[in-house]
C-alpha positions as CSV (number, residue, x, y, z in Angstrom):
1,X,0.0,0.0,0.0
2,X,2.8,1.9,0.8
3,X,4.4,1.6,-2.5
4,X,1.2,2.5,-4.3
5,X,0.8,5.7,-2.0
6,X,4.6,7.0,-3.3
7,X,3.5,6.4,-6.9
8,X,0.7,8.3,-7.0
9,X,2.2,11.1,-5.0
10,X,5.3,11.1,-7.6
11,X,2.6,11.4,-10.7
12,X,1.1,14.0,-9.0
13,X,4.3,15.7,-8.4
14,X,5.1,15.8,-12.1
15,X,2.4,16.5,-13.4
16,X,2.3,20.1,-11.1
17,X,5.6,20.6,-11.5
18,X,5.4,20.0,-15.7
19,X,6.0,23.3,-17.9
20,X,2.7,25.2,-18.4
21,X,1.2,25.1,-21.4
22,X,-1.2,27.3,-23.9
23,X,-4.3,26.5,-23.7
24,X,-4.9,27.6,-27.2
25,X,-2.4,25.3,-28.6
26,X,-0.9,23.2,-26.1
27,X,3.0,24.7,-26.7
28,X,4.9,24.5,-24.0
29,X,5.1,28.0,-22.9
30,X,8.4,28.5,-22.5
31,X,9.1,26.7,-25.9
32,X,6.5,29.4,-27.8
33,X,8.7,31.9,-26.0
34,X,12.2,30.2,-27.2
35,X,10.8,30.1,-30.8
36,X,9.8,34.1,-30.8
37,X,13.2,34.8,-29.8
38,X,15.1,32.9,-32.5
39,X,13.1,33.2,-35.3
40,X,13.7,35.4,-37.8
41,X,10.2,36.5,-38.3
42,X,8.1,35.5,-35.4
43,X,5.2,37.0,-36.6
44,X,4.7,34.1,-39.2
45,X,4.8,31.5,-36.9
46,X,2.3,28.7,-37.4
47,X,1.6,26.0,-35.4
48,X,0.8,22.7,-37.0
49,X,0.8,20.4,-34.2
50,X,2.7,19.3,-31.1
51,X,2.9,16.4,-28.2
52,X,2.3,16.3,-24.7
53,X,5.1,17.3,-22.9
54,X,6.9,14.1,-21.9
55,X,9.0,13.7,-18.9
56,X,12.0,11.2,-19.0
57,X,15.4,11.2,-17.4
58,X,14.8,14.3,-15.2
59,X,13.8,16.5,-18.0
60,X,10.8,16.9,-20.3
61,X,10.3,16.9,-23.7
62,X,8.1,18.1,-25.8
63,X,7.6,18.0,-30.5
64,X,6.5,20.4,-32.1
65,X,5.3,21.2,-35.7
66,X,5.5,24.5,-36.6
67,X,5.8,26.5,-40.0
68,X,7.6,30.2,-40.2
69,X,9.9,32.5,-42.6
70,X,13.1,31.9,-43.1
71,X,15.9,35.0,-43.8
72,X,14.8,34.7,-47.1
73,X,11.0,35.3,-47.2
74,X,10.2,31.7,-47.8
75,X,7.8,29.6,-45.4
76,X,9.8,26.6,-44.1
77,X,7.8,24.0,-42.1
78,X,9.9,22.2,-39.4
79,X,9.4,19.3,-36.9
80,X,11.5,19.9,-33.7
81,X,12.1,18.5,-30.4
82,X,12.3,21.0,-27.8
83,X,14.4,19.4,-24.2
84,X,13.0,21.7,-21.4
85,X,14.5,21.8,-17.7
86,X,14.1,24.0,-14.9
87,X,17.0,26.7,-15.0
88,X,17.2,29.2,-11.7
89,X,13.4,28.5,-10.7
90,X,11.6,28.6,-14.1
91,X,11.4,26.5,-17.6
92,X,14.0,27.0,-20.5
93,X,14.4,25.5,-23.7
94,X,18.1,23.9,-22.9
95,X,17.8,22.0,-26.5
96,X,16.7,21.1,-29.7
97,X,16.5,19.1,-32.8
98,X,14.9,18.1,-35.7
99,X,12.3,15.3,-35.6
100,X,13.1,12.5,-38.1
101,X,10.7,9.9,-39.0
């Protein structure tokens, strides 16, 4: 019973302690704010899809699908993983790289 009790209580944990997320798209906040400051037009930003962010190994994850303008002008559609962890008390984007399938 014990061992049930810890379990639950560790879910629970996580799943507070998890990076917040939109409500509008389900991004990862801090991820929507890593992608507005290294884009080169945020203003384009578009996006398709994304996952549930994922906790493994101490640190969550979370894939996005997104389309935006490049330097260029043209739209470029990508398909990232983003590796969040908690940096001085709040959520950063420590990581990222392109989703193959």
């Amino acid at each position: 019973m014990k061992k049930i009790l810890i379990a639950i209580l560790l879910v629970v944990t996580l799943v507070i302690a998890a990076p917040k997320t939109s409500g509008w798209d389900g991004v990862a906040l801090c991820v929507d704010k890593y992608l507005e400051n290294n884009l080169k037009d945020p203003d384009s930003l578009k996006i398709r899809g994304c996952s549930k962010v994922l906790y493994q190994d101490g640190k969550y994850y979370q894939r996005v699908n997104y389309t935006a303008k490049n330097g260029f002008g043209g739209t470029v559609r990508s398909n990232k993983i983003f590796i969040i962890d908690k940096v001085k008390g709040s959520y950063k984007v420590i990581y990222n790289y392109d989703f193959k399938q």
